[in-house]
Structure formats: structure tokens, C-alpha cells
N, C-alpha and C positions, 0 to 999 in steps of 0.2 A: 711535641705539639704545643706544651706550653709556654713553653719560650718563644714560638715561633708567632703564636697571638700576642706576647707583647714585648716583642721588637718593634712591631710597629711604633710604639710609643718612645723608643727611643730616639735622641736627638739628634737626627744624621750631622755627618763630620765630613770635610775635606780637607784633607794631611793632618789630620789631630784638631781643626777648627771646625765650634761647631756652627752649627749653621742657624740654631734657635732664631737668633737675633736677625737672620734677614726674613726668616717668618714671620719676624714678630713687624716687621717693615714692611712687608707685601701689599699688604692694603691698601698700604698710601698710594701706591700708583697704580688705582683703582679708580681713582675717583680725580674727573680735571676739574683742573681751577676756574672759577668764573671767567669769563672772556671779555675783554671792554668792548663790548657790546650790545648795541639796543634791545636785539632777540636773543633769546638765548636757545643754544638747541634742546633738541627732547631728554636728551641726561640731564644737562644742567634743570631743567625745568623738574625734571623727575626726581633730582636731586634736591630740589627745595622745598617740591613738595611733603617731600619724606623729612625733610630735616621739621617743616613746620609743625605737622602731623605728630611727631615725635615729642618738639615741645609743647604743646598743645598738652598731651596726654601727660607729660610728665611735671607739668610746672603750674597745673590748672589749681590743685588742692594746695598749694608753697606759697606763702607767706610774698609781699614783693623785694624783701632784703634778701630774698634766696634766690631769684629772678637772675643774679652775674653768675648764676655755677650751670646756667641754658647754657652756655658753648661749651662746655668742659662735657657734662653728662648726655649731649645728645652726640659729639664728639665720640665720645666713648663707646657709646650706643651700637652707634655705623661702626666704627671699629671692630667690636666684640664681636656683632653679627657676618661681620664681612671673613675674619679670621676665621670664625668656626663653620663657615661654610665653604669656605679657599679648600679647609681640611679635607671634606667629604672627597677632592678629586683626587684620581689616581694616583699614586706616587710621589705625595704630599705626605707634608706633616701639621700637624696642628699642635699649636703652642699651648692652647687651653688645655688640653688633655695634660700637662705637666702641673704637679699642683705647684710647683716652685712659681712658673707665673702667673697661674691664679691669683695665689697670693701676692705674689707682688704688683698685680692691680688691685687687690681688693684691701691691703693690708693699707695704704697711704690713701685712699680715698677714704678710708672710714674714717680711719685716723683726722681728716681734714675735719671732716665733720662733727665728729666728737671737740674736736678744738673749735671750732665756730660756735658753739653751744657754750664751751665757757667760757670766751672771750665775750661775746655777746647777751647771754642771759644765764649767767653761774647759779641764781638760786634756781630755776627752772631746770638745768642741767641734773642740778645734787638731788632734785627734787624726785627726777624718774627712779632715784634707787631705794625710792621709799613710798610704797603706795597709799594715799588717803585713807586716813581713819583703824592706822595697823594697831594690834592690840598690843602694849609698849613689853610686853614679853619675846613677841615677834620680830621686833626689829630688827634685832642682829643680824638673825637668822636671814630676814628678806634681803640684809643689804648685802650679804656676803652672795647669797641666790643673785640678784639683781644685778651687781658687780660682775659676775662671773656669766650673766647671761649677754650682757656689753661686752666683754672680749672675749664671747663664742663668736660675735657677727661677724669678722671678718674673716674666720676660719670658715663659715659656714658657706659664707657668698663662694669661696675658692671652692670648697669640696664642694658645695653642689654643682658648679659649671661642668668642674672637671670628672665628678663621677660619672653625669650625664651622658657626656660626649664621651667616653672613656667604655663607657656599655654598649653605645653605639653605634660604635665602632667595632669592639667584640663580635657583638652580634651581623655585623656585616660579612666580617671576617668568615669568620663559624658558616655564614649562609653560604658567600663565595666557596669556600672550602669544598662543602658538604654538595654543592652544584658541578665542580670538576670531577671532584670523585663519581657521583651519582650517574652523571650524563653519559659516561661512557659504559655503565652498565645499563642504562632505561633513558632513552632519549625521551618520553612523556614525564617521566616523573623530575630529570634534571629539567623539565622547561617549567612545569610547575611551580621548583624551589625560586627559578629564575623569576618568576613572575613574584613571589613574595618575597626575594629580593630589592626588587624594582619598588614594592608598595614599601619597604624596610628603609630604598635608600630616602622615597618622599616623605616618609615618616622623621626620618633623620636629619631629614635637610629645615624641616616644620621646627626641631628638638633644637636646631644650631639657631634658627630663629630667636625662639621663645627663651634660652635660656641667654643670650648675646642681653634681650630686654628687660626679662625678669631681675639679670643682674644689676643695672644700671635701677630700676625702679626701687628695688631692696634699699638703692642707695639714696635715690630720692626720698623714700619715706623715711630715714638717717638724717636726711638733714631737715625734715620739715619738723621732727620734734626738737631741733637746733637750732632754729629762726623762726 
């Protein structure tokens, strides 16, 4: 039984290829390209309005030299959100649920930002790993803490994504399960589970939202102490 909860999370393959990478492509052909055209239709229209909304929220507290990383992080945004919700369908897989690309989105976008900070303002940079007014006993100590709480963040943005949706998924699993079995001994009680299934998958699909966002903010607020 437990293996069979998390196979799901393995990388399906055809003839020994796996298939990760056209997951991690699916999205793109999700969303059309602008059209040269006067009107635009109700996607496109919907599609702007979300993009603007997006940096609106995200670039309002950001300095205006941090203003050229709007295409990249609201890019990313719709990305995030679009993959981990692609996931919740049937007979899918979701790439976020691997922390291997977790991290390899969240490992080089810190990274970007951590180097924008010292190319741009190196004493403000060296500055964060040493808090105002530390009693000069302390130093060491905060800077070695401080040091090592900067290269927790990129571990962190990964494993939270992917613990998230990684639970989520569990727990869908576990409900479907426990719904096949059930139903055929108590048709009332399997329609029950079905129904906090159904509230499990809305709950889940709010979780692929919120964490697609929270990811990409984590990183905005990375770069507003960096510009």
C-alpha cells in the first residue's frame, strides 16, 4: 500500500525516457499569444488582466531598479500556478511534487538575486548578516546564524512547494482509496467520503494556487532587500 501511494510521484517514462520535461512544457500551450488585433478576445483580455493584478501586488513595495524582473516573476507566477494545477487532473503528473525541480527553479532565482545585491549595493548586502547595535561578543555567532539562514532560502521555497502538494496529493489518494473500498460495502457512507473528497480536491486546487504565489512573493521580497 505504500509504495503504491507514492508511485504516483514517480516520473512516468516511455521506452526508458522520461517524460518530466514535457510536464515541465505543458503550460506553455495553455496560454495564446497576443493576436494583431484591435479587440482582443475574453482570454486574452483575462489574460492581462491577471498578468496586471499580479504585478500590481507584486512590485508595488520594489524599489523602481527592481521594476525589469515584472516579466520574469509574474512569468513565473502563471507558470507555477498553471503546473501545479495541470497536476490535480487525472492521470497526470506534477513536476513540483519532485524536489529536484523545486529546486532547480528556486536554486537560480535566489541565486540571481543574491548577486543583484552585490553587484548593486555590496555594503547593504554584507550588512543583512549583521544586525544593528549587536553586542561585539555576538558577532561571530549572528554572522555564522545569518550566513546559514541565506542559504536555507532556496531549500526552503523547494521544500515548501513540494511538501505542500506532495500531502495533497496523499491525502486525495488515501480519500479515493478509502471511497472504492467503502462504497461497495455502504453505498451512504462511500458517498459521504465522495463528498469530502470533492471539498479535498477544492481545497487542493485553492493549495496549487496559493503556493504557485507565495513562491514567486518569497522571491520578491529577495529581491527588494537587493535593490
Amino acid at each position: 500500500m505504500t509504495l503504491n501511494l507514492f508511485e504516483q510521484f514517480n516520473s512516468p517514462t516511455i521506452m526508458g525516457i522520461p517524460l518530466i520535461a514535457m510536464a515541465l512544457l505543458a503550460p506553455v500551450t495553455l496560454f495564446s499569444l497576443y493576436p494583431h488585433q484591435w479587440l482582443q478576445d475574453r482570454l486574452s483580455a483575462a489574460q492581462t488582466e491577471v498578468i496586471n493584478e499580479t504585478t500590481r501586488q507584486f512590485f508595488s513595495p520594489i524599489k523602481a531598479p527592481g521594476h525589469k524582473w515584472a516579466l520574469m516573476l509574474v512569468t513565473l507566477t502563471i507558470y507555477l500556478i498553471t503546473l501545479n494545477v495541470l497536476g490535480l487532473l487525472p492521470f497526470t503528473f506534477t513536476p513540483t511534487t519532485q524536489l529536484s525541480a523545486s529546486l532547480g527553479i528556486a536554486m537560480p532565482m535566489w541565486l540571481l538575486t543574491v548577486l543583484v545585491g552585490l553587484r548593486n549595493q555590496p555594503n547593504q548586502a554584507f550588512a543583512h548578516l549583521l544586525p544593528e547595535s549587536t553586542p561585539p561578543a555576538l558577532v561571530p555567532v549572528l554572522i555564522i546564524i545569518e550566513t546559514i539562514s541565506l542559504f536555507i532560502r532556496p531549500l526552503a521555497l523547494g521544500v515548501r512547494i513540494t511538501a505542500n502538494l506532495t500531502a495533497g496529493h496523499l491525502l486525495i489518494n488515501l480519500m479515493a482509496s478509502g471511497m472504492i473500498f467503502i462504497i461497495s460495502h455502504s453505498m451512504l457512507a462511500g458517498l459521504t467520503i465522495g463528498f469530502f473528497l470533492l471539498l479535498l480536491n477544492i481545497l487542493e486546487f485553492a493549495v496549487a494556487v496559493i503556493q504557485g504565489y507565495v513562491f514567486v512573493l518569497l522571491l520578491s521580497l529577495y529581491l527588494q532587500e537587493n535593490t
